[in-house]
N, C-alpha and C positions, 0 to 999 in steps of 0.2 A: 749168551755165554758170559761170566761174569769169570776172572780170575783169582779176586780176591789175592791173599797174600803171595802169590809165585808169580814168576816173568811168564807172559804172552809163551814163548815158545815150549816152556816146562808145560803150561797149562793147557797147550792143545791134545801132547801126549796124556797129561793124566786127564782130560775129558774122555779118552780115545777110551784110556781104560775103565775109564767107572762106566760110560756107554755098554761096555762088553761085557758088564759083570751082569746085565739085564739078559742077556739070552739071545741066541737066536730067536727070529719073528717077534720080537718086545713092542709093545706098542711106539708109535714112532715120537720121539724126543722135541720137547717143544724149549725145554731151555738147561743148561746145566749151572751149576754155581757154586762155584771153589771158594770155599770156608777155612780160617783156623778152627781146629777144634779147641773146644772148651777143656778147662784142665781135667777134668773128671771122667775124659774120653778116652776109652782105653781101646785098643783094637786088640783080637787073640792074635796067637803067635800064627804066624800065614808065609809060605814061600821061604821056610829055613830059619825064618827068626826066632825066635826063643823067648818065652814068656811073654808077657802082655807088655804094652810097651802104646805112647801115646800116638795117638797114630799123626800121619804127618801134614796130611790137610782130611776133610771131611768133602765129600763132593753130593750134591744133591739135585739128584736125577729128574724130573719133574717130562711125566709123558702126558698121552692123552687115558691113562687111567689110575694117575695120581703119581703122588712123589714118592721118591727113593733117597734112602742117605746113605751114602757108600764111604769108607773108611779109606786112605789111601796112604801110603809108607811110600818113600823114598828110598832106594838103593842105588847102588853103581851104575845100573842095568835103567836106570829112570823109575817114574812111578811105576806099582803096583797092588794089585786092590787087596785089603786086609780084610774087611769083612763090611756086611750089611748092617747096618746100624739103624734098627727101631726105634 
């Protein structure tokens, strides 16, 4: 697990949540790794927010049947996941 830009304790919540955006039965997770995103990274509007808006870390999922790159927002409430990013 890598944190990259956020504190140790933000970043096990937002692992917790990019983990869940995979699904129940998801193949099992071999590493996670918390990213800024690039300027040009927008996430859609997701859980009340309104228009596209950059998202707040990027998180990339990596199982045993390849990687994921999940979009993640900050609110009051802590992270939560904005969208899957191809």
């Amino acid at each position: 697990m890598s944190c990259g830009p956020i504190a140790q304790a933000s970043c096990e919540q937002a692992v917790q949540v990019a983990e869940g955006t995979l699904g129940a039965g998801h193949p099992p997770v071999l590493s996670v790794e918390i990213e800024a995103p690039s300027a040009q990274m927008t996430c859609p509007p997701s859980g009340g927010l309104p228009g596209s808006h950059v998202c707040g870390v990027i998180a990339i999922v990596t199982t045993t049947a390849g990687a994921t790159t999940v979009g993640l927002v900050e609110s009051a409430g802590g992270w939560m996941w904005s969208s899957l990013i191809r």
